[in-house]
Structures are given as C-alpha cells and as structure tokens.
C-alpha positions in Angstrom: 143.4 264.4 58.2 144.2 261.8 60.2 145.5 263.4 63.4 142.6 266.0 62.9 140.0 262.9 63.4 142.4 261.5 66.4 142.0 264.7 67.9 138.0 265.0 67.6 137.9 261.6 68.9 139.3 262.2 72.0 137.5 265.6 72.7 134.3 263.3 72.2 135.2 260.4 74.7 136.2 263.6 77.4 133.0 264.6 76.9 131.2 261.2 77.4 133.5 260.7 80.6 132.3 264.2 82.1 128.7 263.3 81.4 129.4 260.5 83.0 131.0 261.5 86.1 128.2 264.5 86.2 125.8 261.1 86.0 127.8 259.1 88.5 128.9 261.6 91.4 125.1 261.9 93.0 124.7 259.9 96.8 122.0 258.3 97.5 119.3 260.0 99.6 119.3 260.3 103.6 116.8 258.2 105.3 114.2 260.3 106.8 111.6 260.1 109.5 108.2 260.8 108.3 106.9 263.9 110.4 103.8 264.1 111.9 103.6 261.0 113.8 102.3 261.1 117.4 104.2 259.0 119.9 101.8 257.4 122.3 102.3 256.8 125.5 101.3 253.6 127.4 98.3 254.4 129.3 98.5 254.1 133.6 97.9 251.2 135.3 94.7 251.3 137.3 95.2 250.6 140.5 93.5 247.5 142.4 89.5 248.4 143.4 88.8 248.2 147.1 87.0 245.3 147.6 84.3 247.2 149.3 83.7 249.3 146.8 83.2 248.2 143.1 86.0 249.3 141.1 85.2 252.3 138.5 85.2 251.7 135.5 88.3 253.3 133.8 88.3 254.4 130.3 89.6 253.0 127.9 93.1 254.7 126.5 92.6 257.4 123.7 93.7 255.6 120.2 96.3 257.2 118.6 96.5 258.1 115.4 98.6 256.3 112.7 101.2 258.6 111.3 100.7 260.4 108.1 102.2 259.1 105.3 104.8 261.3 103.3 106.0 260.9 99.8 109.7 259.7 99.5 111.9 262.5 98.8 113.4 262.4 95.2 116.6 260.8 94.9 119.4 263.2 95.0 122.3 262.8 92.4 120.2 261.1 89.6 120.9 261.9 85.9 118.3 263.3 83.6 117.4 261.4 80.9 118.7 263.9 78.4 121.9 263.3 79.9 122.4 259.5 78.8 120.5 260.7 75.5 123.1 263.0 74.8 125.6 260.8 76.3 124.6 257.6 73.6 125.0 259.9 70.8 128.4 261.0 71.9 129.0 257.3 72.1 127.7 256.8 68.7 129.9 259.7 67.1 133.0 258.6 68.7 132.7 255.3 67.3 132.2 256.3 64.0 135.3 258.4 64.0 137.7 256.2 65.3 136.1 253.3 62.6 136.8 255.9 59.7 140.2 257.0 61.1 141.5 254.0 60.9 141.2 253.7 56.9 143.9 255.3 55.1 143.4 256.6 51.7 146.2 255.3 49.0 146.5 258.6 47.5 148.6 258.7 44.3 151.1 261.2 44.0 152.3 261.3 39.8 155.8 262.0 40.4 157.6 265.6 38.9 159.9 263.0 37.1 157.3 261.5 35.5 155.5 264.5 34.5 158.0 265.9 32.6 159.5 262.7 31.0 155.8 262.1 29.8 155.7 265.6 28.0 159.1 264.8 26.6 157.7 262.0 24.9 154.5 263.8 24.0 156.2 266.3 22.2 159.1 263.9 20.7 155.7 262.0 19.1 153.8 265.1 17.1 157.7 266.6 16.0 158.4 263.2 14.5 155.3 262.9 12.8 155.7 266.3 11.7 159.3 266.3 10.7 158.1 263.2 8.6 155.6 264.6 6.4 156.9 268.2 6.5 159.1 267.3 3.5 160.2 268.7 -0.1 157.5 266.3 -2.0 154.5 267.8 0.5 155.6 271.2 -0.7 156.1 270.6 -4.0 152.3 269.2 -4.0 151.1 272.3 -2.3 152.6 274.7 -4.6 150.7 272.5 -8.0 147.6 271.9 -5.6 147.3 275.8 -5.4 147.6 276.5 -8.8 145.9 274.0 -10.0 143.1 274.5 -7.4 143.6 270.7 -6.0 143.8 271.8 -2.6 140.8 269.7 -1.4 141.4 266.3 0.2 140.2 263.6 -2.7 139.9 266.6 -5.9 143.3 264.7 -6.9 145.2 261.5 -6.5 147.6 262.9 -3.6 145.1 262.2 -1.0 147.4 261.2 1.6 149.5 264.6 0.9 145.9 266.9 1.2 145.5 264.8 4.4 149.3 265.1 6.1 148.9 269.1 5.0 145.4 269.6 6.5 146.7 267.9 10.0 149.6 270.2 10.1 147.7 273.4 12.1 146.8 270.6 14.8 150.1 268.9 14.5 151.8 271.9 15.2 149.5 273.6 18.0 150.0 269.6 19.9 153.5 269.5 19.7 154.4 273.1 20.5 152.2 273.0 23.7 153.8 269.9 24.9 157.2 271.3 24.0 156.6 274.8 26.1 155.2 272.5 28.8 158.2 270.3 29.0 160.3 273.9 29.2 158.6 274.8 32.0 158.9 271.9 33.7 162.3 270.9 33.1 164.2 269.9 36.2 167.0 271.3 34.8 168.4 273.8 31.8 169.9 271.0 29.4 165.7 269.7 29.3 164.8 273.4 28.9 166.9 273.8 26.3 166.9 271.0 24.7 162.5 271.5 24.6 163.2 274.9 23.2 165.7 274.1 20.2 163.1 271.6 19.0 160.6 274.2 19.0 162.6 276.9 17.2 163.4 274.2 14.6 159.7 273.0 14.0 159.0 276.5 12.9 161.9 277.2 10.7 160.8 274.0 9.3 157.1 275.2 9.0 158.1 277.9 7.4 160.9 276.6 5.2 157.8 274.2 3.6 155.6 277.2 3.2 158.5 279.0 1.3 159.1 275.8 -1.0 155.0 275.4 -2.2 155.1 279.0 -2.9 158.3 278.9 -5.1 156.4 275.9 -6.6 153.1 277.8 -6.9 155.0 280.6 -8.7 157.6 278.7 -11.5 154.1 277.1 -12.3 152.1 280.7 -12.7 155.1 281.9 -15.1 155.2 279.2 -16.6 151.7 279.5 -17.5 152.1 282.9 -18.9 152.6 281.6 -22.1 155.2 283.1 -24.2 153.4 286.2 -25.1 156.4 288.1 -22.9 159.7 289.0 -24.1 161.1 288.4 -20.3 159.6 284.8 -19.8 162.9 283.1 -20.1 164.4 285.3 -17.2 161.3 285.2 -15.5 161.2 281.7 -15.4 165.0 281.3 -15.0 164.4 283.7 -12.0 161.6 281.2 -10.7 163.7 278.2 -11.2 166.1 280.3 -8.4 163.7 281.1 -6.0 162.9 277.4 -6.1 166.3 276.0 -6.0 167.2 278.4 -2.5 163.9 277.4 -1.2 164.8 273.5 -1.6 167.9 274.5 0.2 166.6 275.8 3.3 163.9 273.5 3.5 166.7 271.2 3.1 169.0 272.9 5.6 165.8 273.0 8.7 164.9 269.4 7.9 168.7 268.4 9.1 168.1 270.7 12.3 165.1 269.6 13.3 166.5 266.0 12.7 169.6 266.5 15.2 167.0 268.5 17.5 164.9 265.1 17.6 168.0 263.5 18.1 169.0 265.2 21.5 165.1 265.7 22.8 164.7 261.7 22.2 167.8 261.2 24.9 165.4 262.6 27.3 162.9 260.2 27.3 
C-alpha cells in the first residue's frame, strides 16, 4: 500500500513538472515595427529670392500623417489559465498523498501460535466442566427424574442436577467445536491427536451417562410392577445387572476422559 501511494506520488509531481515546463518554455515576443507608417522627407530648401524680384511664396510642406496604431501582438509562449488550474490541483493531490503515505497503520497480526493455544484452552474449559457434572449421581437422578416425571428444572429438590443436565446439549456442541477446531489447526500431529482423543472420550462419556439413567429408569419401572409377576425377582435381579455394568462403563470413560484432560491440559 505503501509503495503503491509512493508510486502515484511521483507520477503526480511528473505531471506538475511537464505542465510546468509546457508553461515555462514560451519566449517572449519579437519587437515589431508598426506598419503603415509614412516616412517623411525633409522638404527642399528654397533657394534665396532675387532681390529684384519678390521672392514666391513657397508652400508650405505637406504634413504627414502620424502612423497608424497597431494592437501588440499576443505574447507568444504564455500558459492558459487551465493550465495552472490543472496544475494547482495536481499540486493539491500530490500533497495529500505524500501526507497520508507517511502514516503507517499498526496492523495486528493474531499469531497461528496463539490461535490454536487459545482453542486448546477453549475446549480444555467446556470438557472439564462437562467431565465434572457428567457423573454417576447426575445419571442416577435422570433415570428417578424420568420415571418419576421430575425432569423439569425446580418440579424437585435436585435443581442444580435438572440445571447441569439441561446445559449438557450446549456443553457438548461448545466443546466439540473447539476441539475439531484445535485439530485442524494443530501445528503438529501430537495437538491433533491429542484434540481428537478428548473428543472420542467426551462421547463415550455422553453416552456411558445416558446408559446409566436408563438402567436407573428401568430397575425403578420393575420395581414398580408390583409383585403381581412370578418373574419379578429375576427381572429385578436382571435390572440390578444392567445397572451394575452400566456404573462400570460410566466408571471406566470417566477415567479416560480424565487422562485425556490430562494430556490436552499440557498443551495449553
């Protein structure tokens, strides 16, 4: 930008020194002789009268005329006046350029470095959080919220759970974005990698909590069967199972997330 306006500077003041050379280079006009004008002659001398005679009267000489006067021819070499007018302008321009020119912008430049370190830390934020409250006691609330039809933020006295659960969509959506972000970005594999794992181990976690509340949701619908059914007691013992593998997993993707946390906080 800066040699651009350097450039159109000096094409300007070219300019301004060809109009003025164009102004400059006329001479000045030739001294002329005004035409027309009669050149008299002196008149002859009368010669001496005899003294006998008496002299004749001479005439007197014919007056000449005075020369006609001419106009002065115009001066040759003489600018126009649109000449300096365009020539002031020019002037005008060229200042203003070189004025501007002269004022450099501070441009900031945000670094790659920083780019990606800043997503690393974005994305180490919404996985901790989630990692915190994605936990066996959220799930078990779900799974009694669900059949108890407590889901709503405030129907019960987990408040805080309902409010941790309803965050978790958002949670999720924020952290994964930064987390792919940071992977593409990564100025090298380890980062990629690294951004990945934690991905892959926020959604076993997800889903590991899902799997829990519904174990929990289901033990309790047995359970409420009454014990009308001859198969309640294997039906619940078969409930109590499907509960105790689901505590495991969620117990087993907790630790994974934890030691991807571990290695994407290194980053940052």
């Amino acid at each position: 930008m800066l040699g651009s306006r350097r450039m159109i500077g000096l094409g300007l003041l070219v300019v301004i020194l060809a109009f003025g050379a164009a102004a400059c280079s006329g001479e000045g006009p030739e001294a002329t002789v005004p035409d027309g004008g009669v050149t008299t002659e002196a008149p002859d001398t009368t010669e001496a009268p005899d003294t006998t005679q008496p002299p004749e009267t001479t005439q007197p000489p014919e007056t000449t005329q005075a020369p006609d006067t001419t106009e002065a021819p115009a001066t040759e070499g003489e600018a126009p006046w649109w000449i300096l007018i365009v020539g002031g302008i020019l002037l005008v321009v060229l200042i203003v350029v070189l004025a501007t020119s002269g004022k450099k912008k501070n441009v900031t430049v945000k670094s790659t470095t920083a780019s990606w370190k800043e997503l690393a830390r974005s994305g180490y934020a919404d996985a901790r959080w989630l990692f915190d409250h994605l936990t066996e006691a959220l799930a078990i609330w779900r799974g009694n919220a669900q059949y108890d039809q407590t889901t709503d933020i405030g129907a019960t006295a987990e408040t805080a759970n309902a409010e941790a659960w309803s965050q978790l969509a958002s949670r999720m959506q924020a952290a994964t974005g930064h987390l792919y972000a940071l992977e593409a970005a990564a100025p090298d594999t380890r980062t990629a990698e690294t951004a990945r794992a934690v991905v892959d181990r926020l959604n076993d976690t997800r889903s590991a909590v899902d799997a829990r509340a519904e174990a929990r949701y289901g033990y309790r619908k047995v359970e409420g069967e009454g014990e009308g059914r001859s198969d309640r007691s294997e039906r619940l013992a078969a409930a109590r199972d499907r509960e105790a593998r689901a505590s495991e997993n969620l117990t087993e993707a907790r630790r994974g997330l934890a030691s991807a946390l571990t290695n994407l906080s290194s980053l940052t």
